[in-house]
C-alpha positions in Angstrom: -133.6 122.5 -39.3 -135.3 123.0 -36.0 -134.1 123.9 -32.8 -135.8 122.7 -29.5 -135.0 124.4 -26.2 -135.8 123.0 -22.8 -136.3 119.0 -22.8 -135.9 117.5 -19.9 -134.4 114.2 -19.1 -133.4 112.4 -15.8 -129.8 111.9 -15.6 -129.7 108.6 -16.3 -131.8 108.4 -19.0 -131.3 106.0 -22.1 -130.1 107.5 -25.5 -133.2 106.6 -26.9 -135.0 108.5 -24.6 -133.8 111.6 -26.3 -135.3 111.0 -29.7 -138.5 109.9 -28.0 -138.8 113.4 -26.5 -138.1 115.5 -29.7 -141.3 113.8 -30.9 -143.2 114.0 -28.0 -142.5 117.4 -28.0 -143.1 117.6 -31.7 -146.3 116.0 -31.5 -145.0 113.7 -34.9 -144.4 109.7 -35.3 -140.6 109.0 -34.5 -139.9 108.1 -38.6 -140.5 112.0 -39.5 -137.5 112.4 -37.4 -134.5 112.3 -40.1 -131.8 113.2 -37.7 -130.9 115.2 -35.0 -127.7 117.0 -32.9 -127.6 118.0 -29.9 -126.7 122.2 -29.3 -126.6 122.5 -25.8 -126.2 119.9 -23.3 -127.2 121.6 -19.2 -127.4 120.1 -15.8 -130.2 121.5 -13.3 -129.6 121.5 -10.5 -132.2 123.5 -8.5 -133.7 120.7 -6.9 -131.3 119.3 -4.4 -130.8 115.6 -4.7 -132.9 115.4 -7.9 -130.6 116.7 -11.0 -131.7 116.5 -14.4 -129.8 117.1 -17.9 -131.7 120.3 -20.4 -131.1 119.5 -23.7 -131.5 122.2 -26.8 -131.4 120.1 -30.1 -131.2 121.0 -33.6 -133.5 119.1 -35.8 -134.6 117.7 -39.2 -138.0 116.9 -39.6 -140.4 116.4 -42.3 -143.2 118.9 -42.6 -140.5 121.5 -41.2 -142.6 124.6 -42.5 -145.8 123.6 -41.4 -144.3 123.0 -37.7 -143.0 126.2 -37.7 -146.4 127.6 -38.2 -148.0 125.4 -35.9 -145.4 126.1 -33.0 -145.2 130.0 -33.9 -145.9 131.2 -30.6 -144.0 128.8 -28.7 -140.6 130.2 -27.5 -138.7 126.9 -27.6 -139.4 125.8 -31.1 -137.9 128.1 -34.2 -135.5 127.8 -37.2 -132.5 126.6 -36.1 -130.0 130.2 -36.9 -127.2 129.3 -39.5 -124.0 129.7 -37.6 -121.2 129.5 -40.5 -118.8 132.2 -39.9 -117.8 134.0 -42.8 -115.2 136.4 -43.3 -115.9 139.8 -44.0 -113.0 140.5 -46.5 -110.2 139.3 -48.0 -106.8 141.0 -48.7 -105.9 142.0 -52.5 -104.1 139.1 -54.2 -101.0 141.6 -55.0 -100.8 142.5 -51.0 -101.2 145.2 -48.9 -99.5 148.5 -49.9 -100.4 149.9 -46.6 -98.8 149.1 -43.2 -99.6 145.7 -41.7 -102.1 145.7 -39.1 -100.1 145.5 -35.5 -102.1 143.9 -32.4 -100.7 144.5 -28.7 -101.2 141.3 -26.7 -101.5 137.6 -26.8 -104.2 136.7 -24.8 -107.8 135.6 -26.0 -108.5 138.9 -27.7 -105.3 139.2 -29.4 -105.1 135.4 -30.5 -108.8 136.1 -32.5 -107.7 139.1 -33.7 -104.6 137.7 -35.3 -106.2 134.4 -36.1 -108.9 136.1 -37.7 -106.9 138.5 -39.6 -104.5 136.2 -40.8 -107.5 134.1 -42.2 -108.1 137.0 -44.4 -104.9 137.4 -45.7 -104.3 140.3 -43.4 -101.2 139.2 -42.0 -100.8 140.8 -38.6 -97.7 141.6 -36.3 -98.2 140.8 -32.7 -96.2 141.7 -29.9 -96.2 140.3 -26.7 -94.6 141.5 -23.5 -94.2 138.4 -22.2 -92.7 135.1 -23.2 -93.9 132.2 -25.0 -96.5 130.0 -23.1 -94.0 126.9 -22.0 -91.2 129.4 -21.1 -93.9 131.5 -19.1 -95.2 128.5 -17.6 -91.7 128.2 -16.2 -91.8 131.4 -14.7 -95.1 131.7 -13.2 -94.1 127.9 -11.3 -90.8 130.2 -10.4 -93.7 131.8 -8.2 -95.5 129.2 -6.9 -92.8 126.9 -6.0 -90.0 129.4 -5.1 -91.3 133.1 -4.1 -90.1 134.8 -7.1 -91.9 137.1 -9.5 -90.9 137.5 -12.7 -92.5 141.3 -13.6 -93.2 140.4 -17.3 -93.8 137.2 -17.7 -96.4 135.5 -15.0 -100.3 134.7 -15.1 -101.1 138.4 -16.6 -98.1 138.3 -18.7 -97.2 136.1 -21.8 -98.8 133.9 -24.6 -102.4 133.2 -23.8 -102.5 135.9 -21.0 -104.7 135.7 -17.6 -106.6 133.0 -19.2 -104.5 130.2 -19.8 -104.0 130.0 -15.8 -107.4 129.8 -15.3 -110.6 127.3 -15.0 -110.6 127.6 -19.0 -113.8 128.5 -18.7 -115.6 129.1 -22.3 -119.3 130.2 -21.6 -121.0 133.5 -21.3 -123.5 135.7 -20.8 -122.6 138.3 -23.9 -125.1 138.7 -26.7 -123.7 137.5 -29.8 -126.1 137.9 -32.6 -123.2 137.4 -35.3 -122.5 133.8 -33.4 -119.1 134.4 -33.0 -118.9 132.7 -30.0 -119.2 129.7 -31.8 -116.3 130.6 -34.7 -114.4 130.9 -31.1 -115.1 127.0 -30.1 -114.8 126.0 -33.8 -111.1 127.3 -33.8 -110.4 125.8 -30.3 -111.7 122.3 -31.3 -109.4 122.4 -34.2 -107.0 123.9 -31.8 -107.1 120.5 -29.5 -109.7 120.8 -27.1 -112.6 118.4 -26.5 -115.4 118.8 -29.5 -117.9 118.6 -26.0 -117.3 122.3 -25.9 -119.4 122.7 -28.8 -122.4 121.4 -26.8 -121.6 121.7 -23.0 -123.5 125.1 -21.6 -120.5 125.0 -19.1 -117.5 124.1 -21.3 -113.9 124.1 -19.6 -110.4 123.2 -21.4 -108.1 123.4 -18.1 -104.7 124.9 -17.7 -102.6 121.8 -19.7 -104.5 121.7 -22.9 -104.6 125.3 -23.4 -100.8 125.2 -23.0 -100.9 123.4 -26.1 -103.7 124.7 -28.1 -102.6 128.6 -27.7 -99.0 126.8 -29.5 -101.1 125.6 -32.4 -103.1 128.6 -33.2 -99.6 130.7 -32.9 -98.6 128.6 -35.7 -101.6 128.4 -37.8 -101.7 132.4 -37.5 -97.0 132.1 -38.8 -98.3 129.6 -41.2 -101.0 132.3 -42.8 -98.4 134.6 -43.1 -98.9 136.6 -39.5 -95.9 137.6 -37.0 -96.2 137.1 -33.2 -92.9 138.9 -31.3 -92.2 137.7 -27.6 -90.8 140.2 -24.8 -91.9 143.2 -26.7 -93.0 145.6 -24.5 -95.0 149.2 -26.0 -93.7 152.6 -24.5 -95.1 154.3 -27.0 -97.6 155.8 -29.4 -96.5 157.8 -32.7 -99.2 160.0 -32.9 -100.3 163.1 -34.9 -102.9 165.9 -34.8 -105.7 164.8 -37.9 -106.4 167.6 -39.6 -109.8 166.7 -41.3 -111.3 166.4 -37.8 -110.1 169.1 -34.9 -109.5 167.4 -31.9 -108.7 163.7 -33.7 -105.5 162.6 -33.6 -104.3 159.6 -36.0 -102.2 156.6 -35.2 -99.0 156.4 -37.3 -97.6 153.3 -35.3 -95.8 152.2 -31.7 -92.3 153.0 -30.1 -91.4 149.5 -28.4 -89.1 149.6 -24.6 -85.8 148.6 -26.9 -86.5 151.7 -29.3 -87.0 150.1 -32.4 -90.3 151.8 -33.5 -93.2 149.4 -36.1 -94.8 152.2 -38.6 -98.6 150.8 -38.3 -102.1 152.6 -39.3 -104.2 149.7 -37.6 -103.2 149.3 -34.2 -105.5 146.4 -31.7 -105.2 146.9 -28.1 -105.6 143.7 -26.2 -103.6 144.5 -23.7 -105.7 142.5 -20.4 -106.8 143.9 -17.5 -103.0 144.5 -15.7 -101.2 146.2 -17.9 -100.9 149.0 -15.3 -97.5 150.6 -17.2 -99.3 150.9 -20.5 -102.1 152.0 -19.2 -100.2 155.1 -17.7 -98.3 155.4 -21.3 -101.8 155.7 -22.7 -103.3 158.4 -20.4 -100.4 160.3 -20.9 -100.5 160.0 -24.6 -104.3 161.8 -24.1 -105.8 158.0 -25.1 -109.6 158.8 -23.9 -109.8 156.3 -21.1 -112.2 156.4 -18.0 -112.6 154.3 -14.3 -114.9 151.8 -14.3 -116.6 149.7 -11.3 -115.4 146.4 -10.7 -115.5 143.7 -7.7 -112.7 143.4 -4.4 -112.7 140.3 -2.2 -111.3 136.7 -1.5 -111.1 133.7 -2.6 -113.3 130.9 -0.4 -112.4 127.3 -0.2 -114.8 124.6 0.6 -114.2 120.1 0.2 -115.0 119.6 -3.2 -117.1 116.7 -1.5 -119.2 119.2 0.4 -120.3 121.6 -2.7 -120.9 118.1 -4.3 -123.7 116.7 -1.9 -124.9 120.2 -1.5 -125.5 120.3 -4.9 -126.4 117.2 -6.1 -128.0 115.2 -3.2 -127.2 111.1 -3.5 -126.0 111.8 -6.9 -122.8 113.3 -5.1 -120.0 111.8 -7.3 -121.8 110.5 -10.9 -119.4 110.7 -13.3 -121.9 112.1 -15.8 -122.4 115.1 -13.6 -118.7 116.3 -12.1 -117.7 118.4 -10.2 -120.5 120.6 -8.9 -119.7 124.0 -8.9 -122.7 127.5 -7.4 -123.2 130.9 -8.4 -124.6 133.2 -5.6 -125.5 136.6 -5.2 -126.5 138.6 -1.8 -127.6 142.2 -1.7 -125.8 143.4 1.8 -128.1 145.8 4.1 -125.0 148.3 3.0 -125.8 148.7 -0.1 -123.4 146.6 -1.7 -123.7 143.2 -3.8 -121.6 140.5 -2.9 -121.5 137.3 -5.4 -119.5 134.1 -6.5 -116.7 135.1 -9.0 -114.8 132.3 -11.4 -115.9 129.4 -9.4 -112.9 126.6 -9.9 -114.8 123.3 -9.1 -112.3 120.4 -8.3 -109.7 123.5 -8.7 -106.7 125.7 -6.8 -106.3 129.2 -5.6 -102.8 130.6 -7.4 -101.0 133.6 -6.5 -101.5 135.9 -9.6 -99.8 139.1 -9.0 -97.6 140.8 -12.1 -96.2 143.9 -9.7 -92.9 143.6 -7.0 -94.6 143.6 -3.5 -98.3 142.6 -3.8 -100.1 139.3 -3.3 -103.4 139.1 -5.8 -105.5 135.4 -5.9 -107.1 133.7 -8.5 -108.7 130.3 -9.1 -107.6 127.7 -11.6 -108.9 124.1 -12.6 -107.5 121.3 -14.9 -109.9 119.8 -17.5 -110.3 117.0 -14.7 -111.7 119.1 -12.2 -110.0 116.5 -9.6 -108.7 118.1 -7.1 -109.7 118.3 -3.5 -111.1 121.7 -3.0 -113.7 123.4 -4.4 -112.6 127.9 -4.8 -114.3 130.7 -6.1 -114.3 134.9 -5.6 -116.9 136.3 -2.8 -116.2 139.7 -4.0 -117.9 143.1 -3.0 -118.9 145.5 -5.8 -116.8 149.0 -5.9 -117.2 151.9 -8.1 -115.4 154.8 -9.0 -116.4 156.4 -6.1 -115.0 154.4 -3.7 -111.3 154.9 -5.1 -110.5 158.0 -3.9 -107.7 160.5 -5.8 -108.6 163.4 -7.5 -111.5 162.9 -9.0 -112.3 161.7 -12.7 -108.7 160.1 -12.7 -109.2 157.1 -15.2 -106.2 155.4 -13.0 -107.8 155.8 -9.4 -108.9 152.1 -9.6 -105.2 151.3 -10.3 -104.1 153.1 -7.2 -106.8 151.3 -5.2 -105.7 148.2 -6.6 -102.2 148.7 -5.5 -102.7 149.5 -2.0 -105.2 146.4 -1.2 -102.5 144.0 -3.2 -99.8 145.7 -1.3 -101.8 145.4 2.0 -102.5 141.6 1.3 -98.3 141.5 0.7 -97.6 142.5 4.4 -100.4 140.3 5.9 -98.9 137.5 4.2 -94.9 138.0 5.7 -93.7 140.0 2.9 -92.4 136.9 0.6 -95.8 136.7 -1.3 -97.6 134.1 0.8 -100.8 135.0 1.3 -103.2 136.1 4.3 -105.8 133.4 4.7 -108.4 133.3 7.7 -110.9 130.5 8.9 -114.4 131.6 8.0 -115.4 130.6 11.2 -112.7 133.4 12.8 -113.9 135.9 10.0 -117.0 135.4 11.4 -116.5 136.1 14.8 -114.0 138.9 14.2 -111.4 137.4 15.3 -107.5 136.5 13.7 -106.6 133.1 12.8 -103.9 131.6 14.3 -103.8 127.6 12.7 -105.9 126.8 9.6 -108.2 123.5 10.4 -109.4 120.6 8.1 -109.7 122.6 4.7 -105.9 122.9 3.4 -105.4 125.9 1.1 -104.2 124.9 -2.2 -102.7 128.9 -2.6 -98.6 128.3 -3.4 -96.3 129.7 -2.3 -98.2 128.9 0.5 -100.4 130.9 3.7 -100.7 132.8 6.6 -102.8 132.2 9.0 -104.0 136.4 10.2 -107.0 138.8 10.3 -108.3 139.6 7.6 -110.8 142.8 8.5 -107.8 145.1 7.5 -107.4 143.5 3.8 -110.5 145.6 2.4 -112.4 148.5 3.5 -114.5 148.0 6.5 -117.5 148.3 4.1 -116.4 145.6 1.8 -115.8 143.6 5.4 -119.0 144.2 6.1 -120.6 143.0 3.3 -118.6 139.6 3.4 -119.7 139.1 7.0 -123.4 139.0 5.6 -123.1 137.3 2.8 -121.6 134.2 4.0 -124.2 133.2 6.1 -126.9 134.2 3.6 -125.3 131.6 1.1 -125.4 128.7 3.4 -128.8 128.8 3.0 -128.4 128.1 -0.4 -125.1 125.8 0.1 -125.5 124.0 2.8 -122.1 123.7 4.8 -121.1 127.2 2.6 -120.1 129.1 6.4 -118.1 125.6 7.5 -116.1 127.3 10.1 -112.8 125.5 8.9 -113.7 126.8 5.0 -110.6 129.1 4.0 -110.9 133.0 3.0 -107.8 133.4 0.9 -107.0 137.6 0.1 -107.1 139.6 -1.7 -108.6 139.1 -5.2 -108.6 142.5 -7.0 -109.0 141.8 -10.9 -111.9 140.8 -11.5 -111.9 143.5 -14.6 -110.3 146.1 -15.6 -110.2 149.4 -13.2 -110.8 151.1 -16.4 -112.5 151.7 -20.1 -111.9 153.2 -22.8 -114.2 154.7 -25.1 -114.8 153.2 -28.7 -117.0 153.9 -31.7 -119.6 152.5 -33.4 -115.9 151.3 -35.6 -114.9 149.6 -32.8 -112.2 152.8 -33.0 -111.3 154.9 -30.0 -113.3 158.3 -29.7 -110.2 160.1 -30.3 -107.7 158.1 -31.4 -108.1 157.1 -35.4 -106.6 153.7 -36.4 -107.0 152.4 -32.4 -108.8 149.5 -31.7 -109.0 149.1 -27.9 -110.4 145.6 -26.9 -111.1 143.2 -24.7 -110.5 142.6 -20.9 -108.7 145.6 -20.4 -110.2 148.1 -22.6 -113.3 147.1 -20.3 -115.3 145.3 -22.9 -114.7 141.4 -22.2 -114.7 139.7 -18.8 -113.4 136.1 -19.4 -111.9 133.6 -22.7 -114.9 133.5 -24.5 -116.2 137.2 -24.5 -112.7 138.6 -25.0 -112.3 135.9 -28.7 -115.5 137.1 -29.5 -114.2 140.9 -28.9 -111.0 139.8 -31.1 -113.3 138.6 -34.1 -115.6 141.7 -34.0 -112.5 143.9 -34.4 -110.6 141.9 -36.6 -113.6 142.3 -39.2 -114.0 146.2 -38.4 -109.8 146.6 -39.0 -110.1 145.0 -41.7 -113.1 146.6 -43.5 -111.6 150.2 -42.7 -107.9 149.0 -43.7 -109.2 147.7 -46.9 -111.3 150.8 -47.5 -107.7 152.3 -47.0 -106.1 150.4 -49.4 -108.8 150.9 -52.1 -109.2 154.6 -52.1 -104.5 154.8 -51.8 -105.1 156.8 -48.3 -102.4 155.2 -46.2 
């Protein structure tokens, strides 16, 4: 087959219109056409008022070879790339005589890397410091609705981790020659969601159906033999001194919080971006780990309606477009870059703290993308140097973390409401006493304060440039009654840690750090990906394992 990139179509263009163009574009009589699927469905909207759908299609046509040749030099017409995932091993039929392979978190990194592994036969054990996804859904509304925190089970913690509270957003930028990306939607369609992931360049699930599809891939990975333990926290690693290579130490297994320990040569870390306690545990345990920049701001919210006109002109409210939603980027006179993080069209800002004493945002949409508001991140870049600490301290970012989530707490009253400000105030450096026409969809609920102590007077800065340099991309963006919402602080991980060409860690044999908080994932999609890629590495070197008897 072929794949065409780049047709364009109004909006409200026929279905037949679509064929019509893959010949036009073709430069062949509409019966060489045997059939054709759509890839990638976009909406562009550059042109305010006049938005059009991009189309990439996967065609078959007669004369395929000889259009290949004739379109050799043009960038949108090539061989369609087989996307079939296949597996890259499959356990022994007798079993494994070596340890099962043991994976630390449930969120999307761990789910692939189980799912994926128990697909081969593998049959992983999981554990998962937090609860199962309907129980944890109880505790994180224990939050919203009635102030209190439950430490290990809230929108970090628990089946499906930071994710399932979350737009569901399932696109990204990663390269992803192997088209994993796409065994990722394949498993989530089967999972539940809509098959219009498979061809949306902006899919979204939504916070209910993931509930439910994260239950169903649990099962499938039980059902293929794998094991997936709730409210098991690590403490430890069982380590020992390797003594073919100086320097490398080997992983013999874990010491969970109740004692019990799980002997385990194969060890996936897909811990997420706040696990702040194993992260310590780690660093201690001489786990190479190092800071790593990441982004500090608030969350913005604007009337749906108004992103929606700014966007889309007349066509403000066509169904077949939704919910608008913007990214934006500003390079501040300081130095720094301030940009749109995780916007939620149609969405909510949600408190999404996992520590006693701080207040942290985040956005969050339903697959209808209905609700009044419009939020998203304006965050300010920050690197290591910017932490402060001693210096080379893989945990600085933590600390700095802590002390603008802790900051955000007191602003709020102490009961983790949250510090919000008018932008029109935040503007004119001055506090906010009464919020106006935007209502801020943050529960527990809001304080109206001054915000220009929340972050460094740097990162302040930065905001107070930025604001009005996007309203002249989205118009109505500096409305003065639009709502700053603080602080949002994890955006990434604070930190990396170091992996081999194996996927292994540099000093750590049989440890697979991945994911969001081993600083190589930022969102659902990119994390599964980074599940499937280590999944096939474990089990290539586990197998080797088994082959050669060196357990």
């Amino acid at each position: 087959m072929l794949r065409i990139t780049e047709l364009r179509l109004p909006i409200d263009h026929p279905p037949e219109a679509l064929p019509a163009a893959i010949a036009t574009r073709l430069k062949v009589p509409g019966k060489d056409i045997s059939r054709f699927a759509i890839f990638r469905q976009s909406v562009d909207a550059r042109r305010v008022g006049a938005p059009s759908f991009i189309y990439a299609v996967d065609v078959e046509v007669k004369h395929e070879a000889e259009l290949l040749q004739r379109f050799a030099a043009d960038p949108h017409v090539s061989a369609a790339p087989d996307m079939t995932y296949r597996f890259v091993a499959q356990a022994p039929a007798g079993g494994l005589k070596t340890p099962r392979p043991l994976i630390v978190g449930f969120g999307p990194c761990g789910i692939f890397a189980a799912l994926v592994l128990a697909q081969m036969g593998l049959r992983p054990i999981v554990v998962e410091r937090g609860r199962a996804v309907r129980e944890r859904t109880q505790d994180t509304w224990g939050l919203w609705r009635k102030n209190t925190l439950n430490p290990e089970s809230n929108v970090q913690f628990g089946e499906g981790g930071a994710g399932t509270f979350s737009d569901g957003k399932l696109y990204s930028q990663i390269r992803d020659p192997q088209h994993h990306g796409r065994k990722v939607l394949t498993e989530f369609v089967k999972a539940g969601a809509p098959a219009e992931i498979l061809t949306l360049a902006k899919p979204h699930i939504g916070t209910f159906r993931l509930v439910s599809m994260v239950e169903t891939m649990r099962h499938e990975i039980e059902a293929l033999g794998g094991e997936i333990r709730f409210e098991q926290r690590v403490a430890d690693l069982l380590l020992q001194d390797d003594p073919a290579q100086p320097g490398m130490r080997r992983l013999r297994g874990v010491r969970l919080a109740s004692g019990e320990e799980i002997e385990s040569h194969h060890v996936v870390l897909a811990l997420g971006h706040s696990a702040r306690d194993t992260f310590a545990m780690l660093h201690e345990a001489g786990v190479a780990m190092e800071a790593k920049p990441f982004s500090v701001g608030f969350r913005i919210e604007h009337p749906q309606s108004l992103i929606d006109r700014a966007r889309y002109g007349r066509h403000a409210g066509d169904t077949r477009l939704g919910a608008a939603d913007y990214k934006l980027v500003h390079h501040a006179s300081n130095g720094r870059t301030v940009y749109s993080f995780c916007m939620c069209p149609g969405g909510t800002v949600v408190a999404a703290t996992s520590e006693p004493g701080c207040v942290v945002t985040n956005g969050m949409s339903q697959y209808s993308r209905n609700e009044r508001n419009a939020n998203a991140g304006i965050v300010v870049n920050v690197s290591p140097a910017d932490f402060g600490g001693e210096p080379g301290d893989p945990l600085a970012g933590i600390a700095f973390q802590r002390r603008l989530e802790a900051r955000a707490f007191e602003l709020g009253g102490g009961n983790y409401e949250a510090p919000a400000q008018r932008v029109g105030d935040f503007l004119a450096g001055r506090p906010s006493t009464q919020l106006g026409e935007v209502v801020p969809s943050y529960k527990p609920g809001v304080r109206p304060t001054d915000l220009s102590t929340a972050l460094p007077d740097w990162a302040i800065a930065a905001l107070r440039e930025a604001i009005p340099a996007f309203e002249k991309q989205i118009k109505g963006f500096s409305l003065p009654d639009a709502v700053l919402t603080g602080v949002e602080t994890r955006t990434s991980s604070p930190l990396r840690m170091p992996r081999g060409d194996d996927l292994q860690s540099i000093n750590v044999r049989g440890l697979y750090p991945g994911g969001e908080g081993a600083g190589y994932a930022g969102g659902i999609l990119s994390a599964g990906v980074d599940g499937i890629r280590i999944a096939e590495a474990l089990a290539l070197d586990l197998l080797a394992a088994e082959a050669s008897h060196q357990p």
